[in-house]
Each structure stands twice: as C-alpha cells, then as structure tokens.
N, C-alpha and C positions, 0 to 999 in steps of 0.2 A: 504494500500500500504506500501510494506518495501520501509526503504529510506534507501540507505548506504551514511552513515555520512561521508567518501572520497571525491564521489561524489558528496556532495551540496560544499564541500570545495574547490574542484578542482575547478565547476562553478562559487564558489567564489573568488578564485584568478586570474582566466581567465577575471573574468567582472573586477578585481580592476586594473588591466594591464590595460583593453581597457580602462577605464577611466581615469587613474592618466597618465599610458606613463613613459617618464622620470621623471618626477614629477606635483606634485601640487604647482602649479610658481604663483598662485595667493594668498595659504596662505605663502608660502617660502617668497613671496617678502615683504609682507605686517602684517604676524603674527610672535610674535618674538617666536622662540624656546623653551622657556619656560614657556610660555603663560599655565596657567591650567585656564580652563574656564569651566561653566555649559549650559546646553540647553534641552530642554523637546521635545517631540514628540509631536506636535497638532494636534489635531484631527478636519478636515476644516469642515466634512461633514458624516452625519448618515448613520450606516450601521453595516457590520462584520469587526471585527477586525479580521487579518490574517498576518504571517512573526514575529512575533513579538519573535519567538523563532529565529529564521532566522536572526534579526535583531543583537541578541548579539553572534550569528555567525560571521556575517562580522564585528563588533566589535572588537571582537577578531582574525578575521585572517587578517583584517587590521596592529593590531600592533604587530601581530609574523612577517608578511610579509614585514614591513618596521621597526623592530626595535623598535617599539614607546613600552611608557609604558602601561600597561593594562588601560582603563577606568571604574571609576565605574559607576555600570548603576542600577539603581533602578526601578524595572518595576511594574507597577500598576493597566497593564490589560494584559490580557492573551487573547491568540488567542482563538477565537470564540465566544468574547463578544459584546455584543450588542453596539455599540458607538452611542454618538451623538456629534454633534458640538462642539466644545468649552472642550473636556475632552482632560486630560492629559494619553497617553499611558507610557510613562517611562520618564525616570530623567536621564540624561549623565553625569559624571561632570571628567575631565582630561585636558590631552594635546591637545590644542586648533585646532593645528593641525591634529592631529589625528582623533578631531570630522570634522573638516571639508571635509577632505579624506574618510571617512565614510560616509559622509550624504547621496550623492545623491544614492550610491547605496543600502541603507536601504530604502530611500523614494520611489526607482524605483520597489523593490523589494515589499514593504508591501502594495506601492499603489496598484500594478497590485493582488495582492494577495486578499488583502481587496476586490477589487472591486468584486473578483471573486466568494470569499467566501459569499458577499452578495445577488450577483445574483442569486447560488446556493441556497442561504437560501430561497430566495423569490420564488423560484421554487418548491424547495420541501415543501413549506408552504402548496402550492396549491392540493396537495397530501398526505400532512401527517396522513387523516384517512383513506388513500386506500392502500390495501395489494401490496402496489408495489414501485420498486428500482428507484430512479433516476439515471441513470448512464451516468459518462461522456465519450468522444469518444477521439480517436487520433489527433484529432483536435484542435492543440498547437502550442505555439513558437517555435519554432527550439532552441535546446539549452536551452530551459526555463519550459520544457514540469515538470520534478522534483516537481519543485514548484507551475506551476497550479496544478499539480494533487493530491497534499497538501490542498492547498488553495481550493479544491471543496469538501474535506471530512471536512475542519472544518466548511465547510459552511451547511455541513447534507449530500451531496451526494454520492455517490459511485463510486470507479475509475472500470473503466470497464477491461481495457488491460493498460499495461504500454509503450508496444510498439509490435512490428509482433514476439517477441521472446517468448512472453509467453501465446501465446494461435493460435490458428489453426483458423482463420476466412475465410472463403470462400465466397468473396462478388461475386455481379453481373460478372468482370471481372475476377475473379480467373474459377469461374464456365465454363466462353465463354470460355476462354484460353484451360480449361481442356475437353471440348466436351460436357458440359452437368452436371446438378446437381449429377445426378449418379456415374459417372465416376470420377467427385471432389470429392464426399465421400468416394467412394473407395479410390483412390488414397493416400487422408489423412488419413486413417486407417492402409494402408499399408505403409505409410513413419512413421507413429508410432511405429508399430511394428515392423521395419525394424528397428530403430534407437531407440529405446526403452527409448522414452521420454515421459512423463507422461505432455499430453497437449490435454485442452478440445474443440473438437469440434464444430464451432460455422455455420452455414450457413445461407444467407441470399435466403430468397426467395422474390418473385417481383408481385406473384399473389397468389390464389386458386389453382392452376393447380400446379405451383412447390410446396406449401405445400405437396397436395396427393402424390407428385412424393418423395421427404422429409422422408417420415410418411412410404411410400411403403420400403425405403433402410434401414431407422433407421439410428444406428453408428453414431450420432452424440449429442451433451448436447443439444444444443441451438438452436432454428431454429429464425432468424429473419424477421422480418415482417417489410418489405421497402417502405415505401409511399403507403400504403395501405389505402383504402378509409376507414369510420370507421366503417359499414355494413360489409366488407371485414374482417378487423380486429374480430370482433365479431364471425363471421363465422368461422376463422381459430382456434380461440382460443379453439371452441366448436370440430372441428376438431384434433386437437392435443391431445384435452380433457388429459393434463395432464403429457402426456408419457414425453414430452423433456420443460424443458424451454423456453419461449418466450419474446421475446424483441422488439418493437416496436420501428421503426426510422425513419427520415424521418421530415425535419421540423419543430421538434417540439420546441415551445415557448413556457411563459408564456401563449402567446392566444391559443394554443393546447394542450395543457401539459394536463388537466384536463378529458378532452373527450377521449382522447386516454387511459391514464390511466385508465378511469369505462370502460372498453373495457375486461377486464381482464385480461390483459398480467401481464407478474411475471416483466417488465421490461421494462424502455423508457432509449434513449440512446439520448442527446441531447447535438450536438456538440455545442450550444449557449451556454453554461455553460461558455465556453472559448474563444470564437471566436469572441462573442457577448458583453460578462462583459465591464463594463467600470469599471477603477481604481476610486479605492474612495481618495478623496484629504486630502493629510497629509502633514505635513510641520513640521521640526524641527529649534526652535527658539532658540536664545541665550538669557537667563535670568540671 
C-alpha cells in the first residue's frame, strides 16, 4: 500500500486537536516549562511491534504544531519485531511537556497497530506453507483505516482495496441493484472504457450457478467466493481452473483460515484482521 506522508500528518494533527483542545491544563498547571525529562516505551505484553515509525511522526508534528522543541528519541525496535513483556521499544528524553502531549496518542496509535499486526501475524502463520494471500477487507475505523492497513502488512498480510476508489468490486448488492451478474459486468466494463481508468474487476458470486454465469461473461480479474461451503469452494476452484483469480470470504478466522485456504483459492479476505485485533498493551514510563 502507498501511504502519502500528508495524509498520516493531517490525521495527525486532526487527532492532537481532539485530544489537547485548548491545551494540556494538566501538564500547564503542574509541569514547569522547562522541565527536560526522559521516558521509555514498555512493552506490557507479547506480540508485533507496529507505529513505531508513526510514533516519531507524532513526535515531531506534536512540537512543529505547538512550538515545542524537537525530542530526542532513541529507538531500539522496529516495526515488525517480535516483542515480549518487559522490553524497551525506544528512549524519549526532552521537554517534559511535550512528552506528555504526545503520549496518549503514540500509545492509542501503536496499541491498536501492534495488536493488529499480531493478529495478522498469527493468521498468516496458519498458512505460511500454502500458495495463498491473506488479504484484509474495508472493514476499519472511520478515519483510522491508513494505519490499520499499515499495521496488517507489517504483520505479513496483504491490503486488499484501500477504499471503492481503487478497484471495481461488484458485491451481492451492487449485482441486485444492476439486474443480475451479467449486466454488472457489462456495465463495469463499459464505465471503464467510457472513463478510461485503469481499475481491476472484482465480482463476488454467492453459489455454483453465479460462478458458470461468471466464467460464461468473462471481463472480469477476480471472481469471489462468499460463504461458500468448503465442497463448494473446491468445486469452483476446479471450475475457474485458473482463467481469473479467486478469493474466498466469508467468516473466516483463525478457526477457518486453514481449511478454506487447502481449498485452492489464490486468496482469503478476512475482515477479523481489523474488526476482531485486540490492541497489544504498551505504556510509556518516566525514568
């Protein structure tokens, strides 16, 4: 996934408003002004490290955005490393205030990150010797969607869409709306070519029957496979035999992940990457 480096910035100065406001009136009243102090990153609890580039992001548009001096920050794990309990991610050491304006949103940030990047790693473990993609879905925070879909590639998996701008998906209700799988193919072929943008075809079928109906049009990359039983799955696959990519969705966990995948599909789409993560616990301490 490209990131535009604007955009994480922007959603960074967006979150440091809804958090500080007019000010931070709890280090103002009680930190003096010149306070330079140190504090480390703890790590509470085993998993993926994730944000950690993210982290001296808001670091630094923390103290362009109020004035403060740079901090130095010493960092000692990089995203994607294995952590356990009790390890040190990086080192802060500056204006006391300015660690404190910074914290919560570095911890809000690398928790949810970290936890995600774990889950994903623990998913794709399940899979790592079978010829096939783990890929995550649209199914994110509003406004936060950037950095889960970050936080699921340093975990091992793959972004699937970034959002309805860059790929052509034809789910269950796109197809009803348009009359039929037929008529949604066409349709998106001819707004392709009509508007001459270079965007891959993806449709979802729901049985056997809209596969052959699929297979019969063509014009399209991707055909996906939606809660398809795994007898089913199997069948389609051998049916496709090849011509278009296939994606399997619908469900799937840790407890499916595994079966659906020896199915042979080139692809599993699993909106629990994001929906389902729990944040991993991190906590930044003054020493």
């Amino acid at each position: 996934m490209e990131t535009d480096p604007h955009q994480l910035r922007d959603l960074i100065r967006l979150a440091l408003l809804e958090d500080i406001g007019d000010g931070d009136h709890s280090s103002l009243s009680a930190v003096p002004a010149d306070a330079i102090k140190r504090a480390h990153l703890l790590v509470k609890q085993d998993g993926i490290l994730a944000g950690v580039d993210i982290a001296l992001i808001i670091f630094e548009e923390t103290a362009l955005f109020y004035g403060d001096p740079v901090l130095k920050i010493e960092v000692l794990l990089k995203d994607g490393s294995a952590v356990k309990k009790g390890d040190i991610v990086l080192n802060v050491e500056g204006n006391a205030r300015l660690i404190l304006k910074s914290e919560r949103l570095v911890l809000n940030i690398m928790q949810r990150m970290s936890g995600i990047a774990t889950y994903a790693r623990q998913m794709t473990d399940l899979i790592s010797d079978l010829p096939v993609k783990l890929l995550d879905t649209r199914k994110t925070t509003p406004n936060f969607r950037i950095f889960e879909k970050m936080a699921v590639t340093i975990g091992g998996a793959v972004n699937h869409r970034m959002g309805l701008y860059d790929m052509i998906m034809l789910k269950d209700n796109h197809v009803d709306y348009a009359g039929g799988i037929t008529k949604a193919i066409e349709s998106a072929n001819n707004y392709i070519k009509q508007t001459g943008r270079n965007l891959k075809i993806e449709i979802e079928t729901r049985n056997l029957k809209e596969v052959k109906e699929v297979l019969s049009v063509g014009q399209v990359d991707i055909i996906m496979l939606d809660n398809f039983s795994l007898e089913d799955m199997r069948e389609a696959v051998k049916l496709i035999n090849g011509r278009f990519e296939t994606e399997a969705s619908g469900n799937i966990t840790e407890k499916t992940l595994r079966a659906v995948a020896e199915t042979g599909v080139d692809g599993v789409s699993s909106g629990a990457l994001t929906h389902q993560a729990r944040s991993l616990d991190l906590s930044l301490k003054a020493f």
